[in-house]
N, C-alpha and C positions, 0 to 999 in steps of 0.2 A: 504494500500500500504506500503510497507517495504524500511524503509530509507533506503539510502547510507552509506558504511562500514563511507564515513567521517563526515554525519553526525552525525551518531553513533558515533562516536568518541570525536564531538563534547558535545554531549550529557552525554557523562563520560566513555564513554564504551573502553575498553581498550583489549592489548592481552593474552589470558587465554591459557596456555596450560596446561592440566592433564596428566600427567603419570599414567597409570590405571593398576595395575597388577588381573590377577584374573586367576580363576583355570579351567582349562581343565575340559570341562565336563564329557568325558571319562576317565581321567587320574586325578581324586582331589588333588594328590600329587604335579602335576607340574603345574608351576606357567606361564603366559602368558603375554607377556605387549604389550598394546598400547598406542600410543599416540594421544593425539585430542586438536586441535589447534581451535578456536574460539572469538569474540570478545566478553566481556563480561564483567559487569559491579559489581567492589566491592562494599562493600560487601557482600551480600549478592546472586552472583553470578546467577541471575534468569535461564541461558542458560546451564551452568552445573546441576545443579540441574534436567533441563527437561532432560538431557540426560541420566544420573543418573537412574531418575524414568522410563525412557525408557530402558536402559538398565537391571533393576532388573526385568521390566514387561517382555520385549521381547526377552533376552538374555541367554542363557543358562549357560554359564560361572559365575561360583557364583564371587564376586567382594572381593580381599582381602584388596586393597589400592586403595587411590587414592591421589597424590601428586601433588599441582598443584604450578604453577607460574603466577605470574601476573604483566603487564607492562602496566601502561598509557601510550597509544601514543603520544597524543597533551597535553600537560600543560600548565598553565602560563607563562612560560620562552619562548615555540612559537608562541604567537604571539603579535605585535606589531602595532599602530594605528601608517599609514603613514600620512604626512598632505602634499603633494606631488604631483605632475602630471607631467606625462612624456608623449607628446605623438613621437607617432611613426610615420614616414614617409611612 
């Protein structure tokens, strides 16, 4: 069964995105970009990587770049142990 984006998160996995340029199958000269947004965990990136190996297998477009960013969602600085209770009416 496939966790939750927040458990994921909690787990280390954070937000990836690649900028991919690669070249027209018909046309090798001109160059094409997509972008692909993902959670994914540094460094070693397991989730890019499969997409990657998917793409050289199943994609016709040869791959010239690929540029990525990467952002932890949740860190140390969010979260905090309350010792608290509120309740609610």
């Amino acid at each position: 069964m496939r966790s939750s984006d927040f458990s994921r998160q909690l787990e280390g996995y954070g937000l990836l995105t690649a900028h991919i340029l690669y070249r027209m199958p018909d046309h090798p000269r001109l160059l094409q970009t997509f972008l692909w947004q993902t959670l994914d965990k540094a460094p070693t990136f397991p989730e890019l990587s499969r997409f990657l190996q998917f793409w050289e297998r199943d994609i016709e477009g040869k791959l010239h770049s690929v540029r990525i960013s990467h952002r932890d969602l949740i860190g140390p600085s969010d979260w905090r142990i309350l010792d608290a209770e509120f309740p609610i009416h």
